[in-house]
N, C-alpha and C positions, 0 to 999 in steps of 0.2 A: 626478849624481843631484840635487843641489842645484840646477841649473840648470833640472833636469825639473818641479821643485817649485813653481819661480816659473812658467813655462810656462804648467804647469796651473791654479795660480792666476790669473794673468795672462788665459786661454782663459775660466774659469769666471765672472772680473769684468766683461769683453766679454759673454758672453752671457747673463747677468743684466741687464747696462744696456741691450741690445737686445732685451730682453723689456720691460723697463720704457718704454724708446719704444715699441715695439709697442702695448702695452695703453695706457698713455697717449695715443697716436694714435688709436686706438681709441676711447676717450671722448669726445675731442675730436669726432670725426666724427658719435658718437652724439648732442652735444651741439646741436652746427649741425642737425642732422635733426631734433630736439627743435626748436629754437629756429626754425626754419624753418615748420616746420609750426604755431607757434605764431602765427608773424609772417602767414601761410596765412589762416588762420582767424581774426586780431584783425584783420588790415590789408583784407587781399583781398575777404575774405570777410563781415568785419564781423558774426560773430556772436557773442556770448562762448558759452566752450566748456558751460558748465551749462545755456547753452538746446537745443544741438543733441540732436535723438533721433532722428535717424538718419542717416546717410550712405549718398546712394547713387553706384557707381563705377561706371561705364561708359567702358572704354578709357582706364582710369588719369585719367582727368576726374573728378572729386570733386563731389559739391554737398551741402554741409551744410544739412539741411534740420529746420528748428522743430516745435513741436507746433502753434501756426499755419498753418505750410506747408502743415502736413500732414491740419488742420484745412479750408483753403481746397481741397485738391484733392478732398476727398470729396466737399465742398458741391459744386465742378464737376463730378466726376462724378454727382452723385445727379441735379444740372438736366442736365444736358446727354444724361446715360444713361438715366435712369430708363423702364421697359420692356424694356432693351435686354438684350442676354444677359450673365452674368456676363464672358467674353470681350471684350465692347464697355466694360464697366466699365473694364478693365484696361487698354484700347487708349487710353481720354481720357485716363486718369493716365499713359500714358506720351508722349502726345503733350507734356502738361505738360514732364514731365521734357526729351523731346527738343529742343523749343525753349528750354529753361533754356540746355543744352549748345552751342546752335548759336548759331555767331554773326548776328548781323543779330536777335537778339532779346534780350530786357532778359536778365539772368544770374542773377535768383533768380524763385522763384515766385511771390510775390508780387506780381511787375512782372508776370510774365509773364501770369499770371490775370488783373490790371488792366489789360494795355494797350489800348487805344483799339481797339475795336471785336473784340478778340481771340476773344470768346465772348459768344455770343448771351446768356444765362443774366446775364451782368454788366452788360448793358445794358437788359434788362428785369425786370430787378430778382429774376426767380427765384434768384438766389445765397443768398439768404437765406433758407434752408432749414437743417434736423435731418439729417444724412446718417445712412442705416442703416449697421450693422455690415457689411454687404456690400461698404458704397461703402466704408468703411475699408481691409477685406481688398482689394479691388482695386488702392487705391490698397498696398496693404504690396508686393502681388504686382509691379506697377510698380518699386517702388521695389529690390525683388530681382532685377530683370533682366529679366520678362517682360515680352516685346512683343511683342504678333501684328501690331504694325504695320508693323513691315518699318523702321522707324524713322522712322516718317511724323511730320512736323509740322501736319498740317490735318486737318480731318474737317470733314466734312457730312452733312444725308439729304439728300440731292436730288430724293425725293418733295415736299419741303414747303420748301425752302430760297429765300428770298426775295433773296440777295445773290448778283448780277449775277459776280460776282468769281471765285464760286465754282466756279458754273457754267461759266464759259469759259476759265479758267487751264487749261494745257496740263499735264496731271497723271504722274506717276511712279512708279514704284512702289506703284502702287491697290491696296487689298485694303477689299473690302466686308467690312464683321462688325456683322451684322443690319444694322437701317437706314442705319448710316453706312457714308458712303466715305471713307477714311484715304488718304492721297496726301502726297506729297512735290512740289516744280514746282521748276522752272530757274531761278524769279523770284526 
């Protein structure tokens, strides 16, 4: 009997200290996924965490995006849409997004809305506009996963489109929404 006593003592001090690794292991893990996502978002991403207001995920791909960000895509959408249907709103804010995402283009929105000859709107100075509540809501619907674009990077009208480029690249996945054509290319 006395040796059953130690036993189960013995049994009870084992599986208390393998509880205590457990949750301790445990922490630790939660810690590095903490500290990970911090180094994420300070290193990579370069934003501090009190600017971002919104995060949008697409296939476990993240982009922390500002009240700037989110500022600049309206203004894009309002020059670039304005007319078009709420639908086509949605489709420029997420063309934004999907070149954030893809490589062979800058990796936040900002770059992306500035880059050299990217939108007609930033080179003739329409950017510089008051977007309505509309273009806001587009851009939120974007930013939630909506894309009638088929996950196109380009748009054009091609009624009225002056860039050679546009016109002749060998296009992908096309979907007209009002005057623009949204398209993806092999380029």
């Amino acid at each position: 009997m006395k040796y059953l006593k130690t036993i189960f003592i013995l049994l009870i001090t084992l599986l208390f200290s393998a509880e205590i690794k457990v949750f301790a292991y445990s922490d630790t893990i939660e810690m590095r996924k903490k500290n990970l996502n911090d180094e994420l978002n300070t290193i990579l991403i370069n934003i501090p965490k009190e600017k971002v207001v919104e995060v949008f995920n697409h296939n476990d791909n993240l982009i922390y995006l500002t009240k700037e960000d989110l500022d600049l895509m309206a203004k894009i959408v309002y020059a670039e849409s304005k007319g078009e249907p709420y639908e086509g709103k949605v489709a420029v804010a997420s063309v934004i997004l999907n070149r954030v995402l893809t490589p062979g283009f800058p990796n936040s929105v900002k770059e992306v809305v500035f880059q050299p000859n990217a939108f007609s709107c930033v080179n003739n100075g329409e950017i510089n506009v008051l977007p309505t509540e509309e273009c806001y809501d587009a851009v939120y619907d974007a930013i939630e996963g909506n894309d009638p674009t088929n996950e196109a990077l380009f748009f054009y009208n091609p009624d009225i489109a002056t860039c050679a480029w546009m016109q002749d690249v060998e296009k992908s996945d096309s979907k007209l929404i009002g005057q623009h054509l949204f398209f993806k290319t092999s380029y």
